[in-house]
C-alpha positions in Angstrom: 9.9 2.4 -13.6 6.0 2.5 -12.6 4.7 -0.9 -12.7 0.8 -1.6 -13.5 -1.2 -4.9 -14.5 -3.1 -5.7 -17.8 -3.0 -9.0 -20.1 -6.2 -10.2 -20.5 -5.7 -13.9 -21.2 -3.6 -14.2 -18.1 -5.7 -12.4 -16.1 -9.0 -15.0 -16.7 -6.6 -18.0 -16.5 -5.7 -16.4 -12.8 -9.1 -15.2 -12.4 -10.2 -18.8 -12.4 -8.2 -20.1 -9.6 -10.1 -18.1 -6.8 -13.8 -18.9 -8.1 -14.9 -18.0 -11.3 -18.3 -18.7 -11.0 -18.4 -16.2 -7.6 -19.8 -12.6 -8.1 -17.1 -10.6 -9.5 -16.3 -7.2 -10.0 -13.5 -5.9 -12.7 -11.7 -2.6 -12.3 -10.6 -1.5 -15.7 -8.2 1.7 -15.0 -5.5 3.4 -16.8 -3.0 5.8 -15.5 -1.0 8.7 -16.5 2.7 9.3 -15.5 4.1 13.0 -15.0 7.6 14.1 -13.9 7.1 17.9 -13.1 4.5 18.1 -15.2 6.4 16.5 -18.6 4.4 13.5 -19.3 7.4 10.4 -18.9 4.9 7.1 -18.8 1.2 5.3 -18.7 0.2 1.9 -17.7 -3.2 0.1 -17.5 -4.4 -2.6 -15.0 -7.4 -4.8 -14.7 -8.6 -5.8 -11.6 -11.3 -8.9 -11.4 -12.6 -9.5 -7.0 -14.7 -10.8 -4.9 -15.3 -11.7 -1.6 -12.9 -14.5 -1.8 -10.0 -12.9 -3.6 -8.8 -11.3 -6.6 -6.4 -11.7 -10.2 -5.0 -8.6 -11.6 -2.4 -8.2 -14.6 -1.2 -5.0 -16.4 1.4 -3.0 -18.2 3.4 0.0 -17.9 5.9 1.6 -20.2 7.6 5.1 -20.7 6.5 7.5 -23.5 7.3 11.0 -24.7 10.5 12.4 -24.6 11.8 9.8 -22.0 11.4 6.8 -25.0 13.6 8.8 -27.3 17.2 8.5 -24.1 15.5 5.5 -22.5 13.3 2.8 -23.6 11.5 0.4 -21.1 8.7 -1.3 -20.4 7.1 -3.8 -18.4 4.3 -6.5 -17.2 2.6 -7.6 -13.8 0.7 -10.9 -12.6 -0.8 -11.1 -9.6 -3.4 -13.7 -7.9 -4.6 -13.6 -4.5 -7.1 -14.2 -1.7 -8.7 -12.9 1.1 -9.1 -13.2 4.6 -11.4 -10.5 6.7 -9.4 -7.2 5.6 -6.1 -9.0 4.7 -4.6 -10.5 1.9 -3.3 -13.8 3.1 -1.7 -15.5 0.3 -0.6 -14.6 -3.4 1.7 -15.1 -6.3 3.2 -12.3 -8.4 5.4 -11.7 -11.1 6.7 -9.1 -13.0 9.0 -8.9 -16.1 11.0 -4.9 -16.9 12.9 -4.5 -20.6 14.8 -1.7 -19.8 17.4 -0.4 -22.4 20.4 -1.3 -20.0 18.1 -4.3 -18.5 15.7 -7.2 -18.6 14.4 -8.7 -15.3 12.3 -10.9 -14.1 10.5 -11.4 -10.4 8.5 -13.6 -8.7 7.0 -13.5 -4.9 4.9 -16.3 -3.6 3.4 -15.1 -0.3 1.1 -18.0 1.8 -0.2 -16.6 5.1 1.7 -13.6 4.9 5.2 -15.0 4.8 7.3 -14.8 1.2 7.6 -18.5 1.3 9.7 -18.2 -2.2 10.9 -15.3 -4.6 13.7 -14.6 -6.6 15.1 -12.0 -9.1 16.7 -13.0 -12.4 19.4 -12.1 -13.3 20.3 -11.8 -9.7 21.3 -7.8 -8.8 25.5 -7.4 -9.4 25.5 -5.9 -5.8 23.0 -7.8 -3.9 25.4 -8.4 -0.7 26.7 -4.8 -0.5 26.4 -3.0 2.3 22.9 -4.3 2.7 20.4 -4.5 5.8 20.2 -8.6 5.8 16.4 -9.9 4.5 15.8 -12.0 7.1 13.0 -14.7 8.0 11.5 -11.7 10.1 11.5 -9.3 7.5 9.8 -11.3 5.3 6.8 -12.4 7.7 3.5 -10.3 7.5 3.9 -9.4 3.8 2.1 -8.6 0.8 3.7 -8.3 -2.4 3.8 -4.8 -4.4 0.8 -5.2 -6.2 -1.6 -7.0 -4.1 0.3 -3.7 -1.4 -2.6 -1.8 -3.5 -5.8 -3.0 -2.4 -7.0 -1.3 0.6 -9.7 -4.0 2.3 -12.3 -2.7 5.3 -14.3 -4.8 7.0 -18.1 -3.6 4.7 -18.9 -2.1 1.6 -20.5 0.9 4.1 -17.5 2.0 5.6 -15.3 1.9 2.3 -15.1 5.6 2.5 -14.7 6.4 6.3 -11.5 8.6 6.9 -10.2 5.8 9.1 -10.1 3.3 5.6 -6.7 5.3 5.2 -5.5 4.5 8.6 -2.8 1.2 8.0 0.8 0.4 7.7 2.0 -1.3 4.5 4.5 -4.1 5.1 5.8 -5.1 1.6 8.2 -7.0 0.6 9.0 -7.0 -3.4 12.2 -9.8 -3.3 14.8 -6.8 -2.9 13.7 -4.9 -0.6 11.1 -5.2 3.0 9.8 -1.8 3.8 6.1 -0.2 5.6 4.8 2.6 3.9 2.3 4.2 6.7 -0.7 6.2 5.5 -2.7 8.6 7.5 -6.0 10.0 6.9 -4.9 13.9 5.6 -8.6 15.0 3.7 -11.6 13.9 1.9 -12.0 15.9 -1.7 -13.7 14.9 -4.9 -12.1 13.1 -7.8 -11.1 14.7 -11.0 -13.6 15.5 -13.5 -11.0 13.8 -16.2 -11.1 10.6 -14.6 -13.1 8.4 -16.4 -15.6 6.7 -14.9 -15.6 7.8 -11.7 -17.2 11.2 -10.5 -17.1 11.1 -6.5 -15.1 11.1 -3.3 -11.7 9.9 -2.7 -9.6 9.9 0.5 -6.0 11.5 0.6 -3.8 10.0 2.7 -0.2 11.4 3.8 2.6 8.7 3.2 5.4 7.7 5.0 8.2 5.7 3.8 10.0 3.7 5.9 12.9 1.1 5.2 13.1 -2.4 6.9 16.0 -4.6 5.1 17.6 -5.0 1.5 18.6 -1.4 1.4 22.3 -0.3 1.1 23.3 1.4 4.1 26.0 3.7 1.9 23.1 5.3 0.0 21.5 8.6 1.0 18.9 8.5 -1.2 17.0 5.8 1.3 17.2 8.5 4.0 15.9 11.2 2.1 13.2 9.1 1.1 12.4 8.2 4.5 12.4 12.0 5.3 10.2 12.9 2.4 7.0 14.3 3.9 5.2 15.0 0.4 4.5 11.7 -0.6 0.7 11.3 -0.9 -1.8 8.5 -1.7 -5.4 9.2 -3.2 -7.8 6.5 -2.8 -10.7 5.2 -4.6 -13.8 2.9 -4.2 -13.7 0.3 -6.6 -17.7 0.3 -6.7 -19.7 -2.7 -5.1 -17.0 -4.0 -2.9 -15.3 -3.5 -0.2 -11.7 -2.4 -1.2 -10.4 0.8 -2.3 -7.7 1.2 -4.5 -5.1 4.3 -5.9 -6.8 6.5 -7.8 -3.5 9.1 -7.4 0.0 9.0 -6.1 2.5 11.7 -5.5 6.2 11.7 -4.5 8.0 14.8 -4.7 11.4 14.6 -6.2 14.8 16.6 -6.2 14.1 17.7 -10.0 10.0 17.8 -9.7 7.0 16.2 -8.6 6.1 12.5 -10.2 2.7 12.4 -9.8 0.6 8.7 -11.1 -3.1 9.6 -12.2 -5.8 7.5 -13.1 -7.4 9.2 -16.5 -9.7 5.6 -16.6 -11.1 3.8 -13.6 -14.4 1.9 -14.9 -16.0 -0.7 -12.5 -18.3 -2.8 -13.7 -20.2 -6.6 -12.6 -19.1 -10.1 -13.9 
């Protein structure tokens, strides 16, 4: 399931470990989730930044026909800082109610190595036919939220095609893989969004598996393969990050495609 951020009591008790009293900015977006076109999901997420680092927190949870077979939900945590166009250290949670399964995980990251995390309860089949997670694979991470702020060096060059240039590496405490993104185009954003009418960079996505994976299953391969998986990004105004505005990953019964319908920024 599509995991977002929102909780907004957690997300000032986060906020105020990284400098309350700095200038901050808060993105407050919500998303739309479509399976070939059939509208399965939405989450929100609110971001609070600034130069020094970030909190963000949110929600996600399926609707429509999908909450009639399959129930499920869930919550994200995340706190982190910054260090030129990196995210050096963080801690993140997430909790899933599923109707076969409740889970809970939680990554602590300090200078890029996942320093502790674990899954509870633990995955039935965690030692089969798995690509080992070792000390290497877990060294130059981010965790998957803090995976979706894009940092460049100035607030000028937020927009430059090579902003979409970078390789991924995150680890989520099952799985380490990179996904790779390469400049593709430069269009304008929806006129539905809310609260932002301007450019966004596209960027091509590339999937590609490091450890925790099972070996037996094709599924990682022909994700790997997959060559229409794409990544819009958009400023989050007055910084200098961008963030997913749009993501789309086509599927063997249909395109899913995550939309922002809300993406307000505004001072603190």
């Amino acid at each position: 399931m599509p995991r977002s951020a929102l909780s907004v009591a957690a997300l000032l008790l986060a906020a105020s470990t990284y400098g309350a009293s700095a200038q901050q900015t808060r993105l407050d977006a919500a998303y739309s989730i479509h399976l070939a076109g059939i509208p399965i999901g939405q989450g929100a997420v609110i971001l609070d930044l600034n130069e020094a680092g970030f909190a963000a927190a949110g929600t996600a949870k399926f609707t429509g026909l999908v909450r009639m077979i399959a129930k499920g939900e869930g919550t994200s945590t995340v706190r982190g800082s910054f260090q030129g166009t990196r995210v050096i250290s963080s801690v993140f949670s997430t909790q899933s109610n599923t109707s076969e399964r409740s889970e809970k995980v939680e990554i602590s990251v300090e200078n890029g190595f996942a320093k502790e995390f674990s899954v509870l309860p633990p995955p039935k089949d965690l030692d089969v036919n798995r690509v080992p997670i070792t000390q290497a694979a877990r060294t130059n991470v981010v965790d998957p939220l803090s995976a979706g702020l894009m940092l460049v060096a100035t607030q000028g060059d937020v927009l430059n095609p090579a902003s979409c240039n970078r390789t991924i590496p995150i680890f989520d405490a099952r799985f380490r893989y990179d996904v790779e993104l390469t400049y593709l185009r430069t269009e304008q954003a929806p006129k539905k969004t809310d609260g932002y009418q301007g450019p966004i960079l596209v960027c091509q996505a590339r999937y590609i598996p490091i450890a925790g994976h099972r070996t037996d299953r094709p599924q990682v391969q022909q994700l790997a393969k997959n060559r229409e998986l794409f990544v819009s990004l958009a400023p989050v105004a007055g910084t200098r990050v961008l963030v997913p505005i749009k993501v789309s990953i086509a599927t063997g019964i249909g395109t899913m495609v995550v939309e922002a319908t809300r993406f307000r920024t505004t001072p603190r």
